[in-house]
N, C-alpha and C positions, 0 to 999 in steps of 0.2 A: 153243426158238426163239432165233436168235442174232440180234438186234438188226442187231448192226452189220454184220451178212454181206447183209443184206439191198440186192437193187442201189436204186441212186436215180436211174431211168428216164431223168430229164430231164437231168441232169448230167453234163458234157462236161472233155473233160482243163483246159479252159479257167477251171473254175473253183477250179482248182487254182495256191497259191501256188508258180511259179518257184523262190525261196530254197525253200518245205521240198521240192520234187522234186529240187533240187541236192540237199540234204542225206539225202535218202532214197535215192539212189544211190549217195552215198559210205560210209554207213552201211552198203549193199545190199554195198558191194566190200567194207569193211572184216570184215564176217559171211562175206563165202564170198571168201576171196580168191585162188583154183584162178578162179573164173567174173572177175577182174578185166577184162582185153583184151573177151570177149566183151561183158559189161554195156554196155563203151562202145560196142557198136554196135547196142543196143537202143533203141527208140523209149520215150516216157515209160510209153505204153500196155502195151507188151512188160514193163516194170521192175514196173507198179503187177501187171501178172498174176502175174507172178511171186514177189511178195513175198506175194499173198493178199489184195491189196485191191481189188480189179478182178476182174470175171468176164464172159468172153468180150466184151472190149471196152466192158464197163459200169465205173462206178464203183460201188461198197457207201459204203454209210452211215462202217466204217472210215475208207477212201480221205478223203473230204470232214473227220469228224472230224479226222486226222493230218494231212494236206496243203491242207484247204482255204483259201481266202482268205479273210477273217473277210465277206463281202460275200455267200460261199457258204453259210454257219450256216442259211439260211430251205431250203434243203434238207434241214435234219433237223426244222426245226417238225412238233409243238410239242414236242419235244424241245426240250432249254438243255445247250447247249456251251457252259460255262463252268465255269472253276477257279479261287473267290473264296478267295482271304485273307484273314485276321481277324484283327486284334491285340486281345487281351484285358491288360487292366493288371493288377497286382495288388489292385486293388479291385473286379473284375470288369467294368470300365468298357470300352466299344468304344475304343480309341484312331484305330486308323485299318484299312482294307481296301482291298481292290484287286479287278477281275474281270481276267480272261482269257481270250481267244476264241480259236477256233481259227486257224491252223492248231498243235493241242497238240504237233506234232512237235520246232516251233521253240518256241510259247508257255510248256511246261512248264521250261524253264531259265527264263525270266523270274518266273514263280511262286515258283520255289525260290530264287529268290537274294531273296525275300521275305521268307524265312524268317532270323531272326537265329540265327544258328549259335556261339555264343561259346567262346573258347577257356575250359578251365575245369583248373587248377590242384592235379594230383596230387601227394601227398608218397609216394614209396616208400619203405617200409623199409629202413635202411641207407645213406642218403643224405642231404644236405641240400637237394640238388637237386630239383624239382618236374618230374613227367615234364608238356609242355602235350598234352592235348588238347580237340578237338572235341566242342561239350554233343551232337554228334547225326552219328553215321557218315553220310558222304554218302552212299553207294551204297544206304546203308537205306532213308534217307528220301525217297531220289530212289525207288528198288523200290517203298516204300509209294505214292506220290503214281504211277507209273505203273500199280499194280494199283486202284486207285478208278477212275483212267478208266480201263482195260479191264476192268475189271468193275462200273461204274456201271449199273442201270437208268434206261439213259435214258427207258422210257418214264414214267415215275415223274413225268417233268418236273420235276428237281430239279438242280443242278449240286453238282459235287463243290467239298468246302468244308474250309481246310486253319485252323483256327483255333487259334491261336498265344497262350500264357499265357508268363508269366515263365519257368514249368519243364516245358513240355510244349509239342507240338502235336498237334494231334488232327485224323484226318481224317474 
């Protein structure tokens, strides 16, 4: 049973956020860029079939998760479309968190730039010089934090949850 493949009957291109269809089509050119010229002369409908999130003119549960407008989310109840950040201190104290709604196509950079990324101070051998880098590869982290939502059980009713210690995050 695939969740998100499932269409959402009542749901119209309408409840769909403008910004993430802009950015799902430049995304859509940038992935197959042989189909550039033709994409721009697809309707939004034509682009979401195509991509796999629409079925013969319906929206999937997908479509609304990645594009919808946060006003659209009561289309997936009682599922929870949300991607909560957590700062944990070094005393294991909550310091501060954040949610975020869909549309995750756009919301998931807002998330991730949640996350404090420090540079962190290598000595290599034979040098005096310190190579800098990143406590956490972006394309990792970004990879991990998009396989929780595509592999979330939403029906679980639970939201994916990215919580953040001095030397770890955990999702």
């Amino acid at each position: 049973f695939d969740w998100s493949a499932e269409i959402v009957a009542d749901a119209s291109i309408e409840a769909l956020a403008s910004k993430a269809l802009e950015t799902a089509r430049a995304e859509y050119t940038t992935v197959h860029p042989r189909l550039a010229d033709e994409v721009d002369t697809w309707d939004d409908m034509e682009l979401l079939g195509r991509a796999g999130v629409a079925v013969k003119g319906k929206l999937t549960r997908a479509a609304i998760l990645l594009l919808g407008k946060p006003t659209a989310v009561h289309y997936l109840t009682p599922s929870v479309a949300t991607i909560t950040w957590v700062l944990i201190d070094g005393q294991d104290e909550k310091r501060d968190y954040e949610h975020f709604t869909i549309p995750f196509l756009l919301t998931v950079d807002e998330a991730l730039a949640k996350i404090r990324n420090l540079n962190q101070r290598i000595l290599p051998g034979g040098t005096l010089f310190p190579d800098i880098v990143r406590q956490y590869d972006e394309y990792s982290i970004r990879e991990i934090l998009h396989n929780a939502i595509v592999h979330q059980d939403y029906t679980m009713q639970e939201r994916v949850t990215m919580v953040e210690t001095p030397d770890s995050v955990t999702f």
